[in-house]
C-alpha positions in Angstrom: -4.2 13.6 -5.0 -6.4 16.1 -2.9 -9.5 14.9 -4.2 -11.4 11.5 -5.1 -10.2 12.3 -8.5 -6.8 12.1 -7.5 -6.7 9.1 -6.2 -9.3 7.0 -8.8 -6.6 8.1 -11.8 -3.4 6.6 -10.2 -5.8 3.6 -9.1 -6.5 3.2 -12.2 -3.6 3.8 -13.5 -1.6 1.1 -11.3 -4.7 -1.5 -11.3 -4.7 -1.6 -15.4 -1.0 -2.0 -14.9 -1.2 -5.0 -12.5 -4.1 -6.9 -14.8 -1.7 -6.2 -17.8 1.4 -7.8 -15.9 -0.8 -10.8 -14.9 -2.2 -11.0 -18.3 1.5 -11.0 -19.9 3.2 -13.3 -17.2 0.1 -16.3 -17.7 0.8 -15.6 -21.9 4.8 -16.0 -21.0 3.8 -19.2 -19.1 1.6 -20.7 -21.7 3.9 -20.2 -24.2 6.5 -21.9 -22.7 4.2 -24.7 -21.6 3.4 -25.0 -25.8 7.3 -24.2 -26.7 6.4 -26.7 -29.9 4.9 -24.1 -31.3 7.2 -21.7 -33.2 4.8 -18.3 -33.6 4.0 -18.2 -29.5 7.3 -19.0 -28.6 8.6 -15.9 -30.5 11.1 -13.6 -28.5 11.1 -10.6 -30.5 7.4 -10.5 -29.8 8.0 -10.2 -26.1 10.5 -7.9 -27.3 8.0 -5.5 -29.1 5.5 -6.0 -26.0 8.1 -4.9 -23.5 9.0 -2.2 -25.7 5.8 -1.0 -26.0 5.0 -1.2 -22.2 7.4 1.1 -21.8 5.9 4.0 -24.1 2.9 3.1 -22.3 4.2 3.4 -19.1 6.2 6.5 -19.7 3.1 8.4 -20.9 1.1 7.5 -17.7 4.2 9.3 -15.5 4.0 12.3 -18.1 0.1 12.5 -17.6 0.2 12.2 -13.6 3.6 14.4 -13.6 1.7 17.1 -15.7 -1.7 16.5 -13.8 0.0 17.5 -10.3 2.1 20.0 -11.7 -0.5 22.3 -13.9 -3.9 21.5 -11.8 -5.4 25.1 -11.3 -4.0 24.8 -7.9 -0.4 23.0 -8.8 3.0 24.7 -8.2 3.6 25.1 -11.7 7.3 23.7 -11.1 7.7 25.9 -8.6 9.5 24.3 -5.5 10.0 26.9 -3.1 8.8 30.8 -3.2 11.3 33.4 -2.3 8.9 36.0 -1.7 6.7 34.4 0.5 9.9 32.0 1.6 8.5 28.8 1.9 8.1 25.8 0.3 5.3 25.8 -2.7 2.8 22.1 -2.8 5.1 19.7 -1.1 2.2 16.9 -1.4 2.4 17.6 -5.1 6.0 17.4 -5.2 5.6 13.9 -3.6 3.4 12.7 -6.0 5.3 14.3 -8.7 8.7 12.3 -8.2 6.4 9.3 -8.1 5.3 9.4 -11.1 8.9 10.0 -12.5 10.3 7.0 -11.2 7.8 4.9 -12.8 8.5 7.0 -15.8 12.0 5.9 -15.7 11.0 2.3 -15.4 9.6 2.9 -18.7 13.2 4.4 -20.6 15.0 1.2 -18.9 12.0 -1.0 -20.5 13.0 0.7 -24.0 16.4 0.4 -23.7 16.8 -3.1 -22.3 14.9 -4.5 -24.5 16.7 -2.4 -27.9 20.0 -2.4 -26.6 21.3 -6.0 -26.5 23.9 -5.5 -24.3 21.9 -4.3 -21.4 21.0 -7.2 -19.2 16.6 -7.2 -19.3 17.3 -7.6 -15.2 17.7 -4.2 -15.0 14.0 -3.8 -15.4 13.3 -5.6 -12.3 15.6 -3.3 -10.6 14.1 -0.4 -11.3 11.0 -1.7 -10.9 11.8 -2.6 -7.2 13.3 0.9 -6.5 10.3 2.9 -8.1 7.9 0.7 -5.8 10.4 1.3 -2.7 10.6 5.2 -3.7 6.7 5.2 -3.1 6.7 3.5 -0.3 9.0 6.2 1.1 6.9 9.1 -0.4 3.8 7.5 1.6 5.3 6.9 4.7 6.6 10.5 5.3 2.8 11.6 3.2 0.7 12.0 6.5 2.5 13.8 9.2 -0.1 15.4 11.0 -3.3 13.8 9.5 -6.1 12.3 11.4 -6.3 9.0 12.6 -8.4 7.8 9.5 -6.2 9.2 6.9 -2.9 7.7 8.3 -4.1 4.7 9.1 -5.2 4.0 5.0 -2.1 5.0 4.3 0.0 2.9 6.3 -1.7 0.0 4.7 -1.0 1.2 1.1 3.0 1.5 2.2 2.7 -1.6 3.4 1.6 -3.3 0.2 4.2 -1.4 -1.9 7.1 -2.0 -0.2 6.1 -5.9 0.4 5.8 -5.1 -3.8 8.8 -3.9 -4.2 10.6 -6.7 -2.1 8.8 -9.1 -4.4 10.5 -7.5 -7.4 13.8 -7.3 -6.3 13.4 -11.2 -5.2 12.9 -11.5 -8.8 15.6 -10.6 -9.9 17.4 -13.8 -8.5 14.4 -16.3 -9.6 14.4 -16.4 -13.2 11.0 -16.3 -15.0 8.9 -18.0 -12.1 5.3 -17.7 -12.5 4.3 -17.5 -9.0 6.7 -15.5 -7.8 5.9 -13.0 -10.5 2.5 -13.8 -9.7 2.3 -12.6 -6.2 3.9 -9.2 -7.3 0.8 -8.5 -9.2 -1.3 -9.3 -6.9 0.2 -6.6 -4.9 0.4 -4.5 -7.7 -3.4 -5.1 -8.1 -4.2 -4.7 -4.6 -2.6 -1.1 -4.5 -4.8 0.0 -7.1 -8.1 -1.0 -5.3 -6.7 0.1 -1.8 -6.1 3.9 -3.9 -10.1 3.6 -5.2 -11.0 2.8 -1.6 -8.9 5.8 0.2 -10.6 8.0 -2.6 -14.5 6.7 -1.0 -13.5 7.0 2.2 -11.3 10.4 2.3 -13.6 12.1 -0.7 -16.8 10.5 -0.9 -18.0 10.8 -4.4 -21.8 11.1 -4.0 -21.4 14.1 -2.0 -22.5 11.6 1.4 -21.4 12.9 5.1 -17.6 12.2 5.5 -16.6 9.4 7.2 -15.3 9.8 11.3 -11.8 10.2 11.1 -11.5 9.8 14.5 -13.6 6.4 14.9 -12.2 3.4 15.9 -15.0 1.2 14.5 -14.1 2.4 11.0 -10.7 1.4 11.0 -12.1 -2.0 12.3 -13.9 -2.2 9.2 -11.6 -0.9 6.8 -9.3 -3.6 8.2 -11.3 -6.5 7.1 -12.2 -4.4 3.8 -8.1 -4.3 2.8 -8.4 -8.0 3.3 -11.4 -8.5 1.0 -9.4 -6.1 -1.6 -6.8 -8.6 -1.2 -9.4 -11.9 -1.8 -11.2 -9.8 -4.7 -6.9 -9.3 -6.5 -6.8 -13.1 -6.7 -10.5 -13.5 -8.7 -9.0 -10.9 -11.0 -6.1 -13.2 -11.7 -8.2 -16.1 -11.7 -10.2 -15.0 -14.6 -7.3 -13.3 -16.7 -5.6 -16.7 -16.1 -8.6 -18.7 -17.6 -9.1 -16.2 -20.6 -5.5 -16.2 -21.7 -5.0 -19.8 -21.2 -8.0 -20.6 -23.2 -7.4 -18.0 -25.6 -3.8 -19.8 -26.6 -5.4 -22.9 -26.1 -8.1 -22.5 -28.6 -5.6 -20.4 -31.5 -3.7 -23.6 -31.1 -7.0 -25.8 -32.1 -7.7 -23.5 -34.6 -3.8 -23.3 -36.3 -2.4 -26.4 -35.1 -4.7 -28.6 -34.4 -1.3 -31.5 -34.6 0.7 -29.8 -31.8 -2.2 -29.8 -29.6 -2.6 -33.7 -30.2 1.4 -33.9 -29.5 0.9 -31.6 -26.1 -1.7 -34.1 -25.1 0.1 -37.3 -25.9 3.5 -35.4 -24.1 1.7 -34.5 -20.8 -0.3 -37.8 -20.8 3.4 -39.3 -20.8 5.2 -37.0 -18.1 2.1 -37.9 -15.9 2.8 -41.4 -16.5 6.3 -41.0 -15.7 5.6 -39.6 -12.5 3.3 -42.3 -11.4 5.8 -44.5 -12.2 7.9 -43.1 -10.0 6.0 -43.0 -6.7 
């Protein structure tokens, strides 16, 4: 992750995954808000979904494992030289195991969701431990950086551990949306911060480097992690507005009679509730 290259392709990487999570827990939602209808309430849709998340998400962890392993400069899967007796691209080690945690959150995907005995919790599990294994991996990352580097840093731990505490809450709150929610925002939040430590660490125009020692930019970059945070919750905002009008209108267009029945069956729980205040 030496480079602004190496940190746009996991922020991309992790960003794509948040919006797709978002995208997939407002679809889970809507469905159930429309369980009248029989071809969105499908499970062995969800089913298929999850199990191709997983192939998606193992191939990301193969193409970060391979990209810090066989970069020009990589060890090669070399850990430790006995000639020169030390200890070959420990940074690319770190990022390395990484990667293979959230490869192994893709097998348990594939085989909670094909083998019917395995509870689909365990996904959340292992979700929760490959976000507190980076948070690890980042906190011991910058022993003996500048001021600058550290500080970016410690903000990124921050928001994957608080991620992975989210997840692992999840697993003892079944299938709610907000809860589920906030994890994404985090997970969206971590891909920005990763595009932002890229600017700042490796400016990409070739621009002077920013002070590492300067107080004034850690000031600023405080307020900026904040405005990362704001600009995560317009990206749900609009994914939540496209997919809800996206089921919204395939139910006008298919069955235009459930819709009718929706309407008349919210109209009456509202009615209900007034009733009872």
């Amino acid at each position: 992750m030496g480079s602004f290259r190496g940190h746009a392709l996991p922020g991309s990487f992790i960003f794509f995954t948040g919006a797709w999570w978002t995208a997939k827990c407002i679809l889970k939602y809507a469905c159930k808000k429309h369980k009248r209808t029989s071809y969105l309430g499908c499970k062995a849709l969800f089913q298929r979904i999850e199990i191709l998340e997983g192939i998606i998400l193992i191939c990301m962890a193969l193409t970060g494992m391979t990209g810090e392993q066989f970069v020009p400069a990589g060890p090669h899967l070399v850990l430790y030289d006995h000639k020169e007796g030390q200890w070959v691209q420990l940074l690319s080690w770190h990022h390395f195991t990484m990667y293979f945690f959230f490869g192994l959150l893709g097998v348990m995907n594939i085989l909670c969701f094909t083998i019917s005995s395995l509870p689909t919790s365990l996904t959340k599990l292992m979700l929760s431990n490959a976000f507190f294994v980076e948070a690890f991996i980042f906190y011991n990352h910058t022993h003996g950086r500048e001021m600058l580097d550290i500080f970016l840093h410690q903000l990124l731990v921050l928001v994957t551990f608080l991620a992975g505490l989210v997840a692992f809450v999840e697993l003892f709150t079944r299938t709610n949306v907000i809860v589920e929610l906030l994890r994404t925002s985090l997970v969206l939040l971590q891909g920005s911060w990763l595009w932002q430590i890229g600017f700042v660490l490796y400016p990409p125009s070739g621009g002077p480097a920013w002070d590492p020692n300067d107080h004034d930019n850690i000031m600023f970059l405080t307020i900026c992690f904040c405005w990362h945070y704001a600009l995560t919750f317009i990206v749900i905002g609009v994914i939540y507005a496209f997919v809800t009008w996206l089921v919204t209108s395939r139910l006008r267009r298919f069955c235009p009679s459930e819709v009718g029945l929706l309407k008349t069956a919210d109209r009456e729980q509202e009615s209900e509730e007034e009733m009872r205040f």
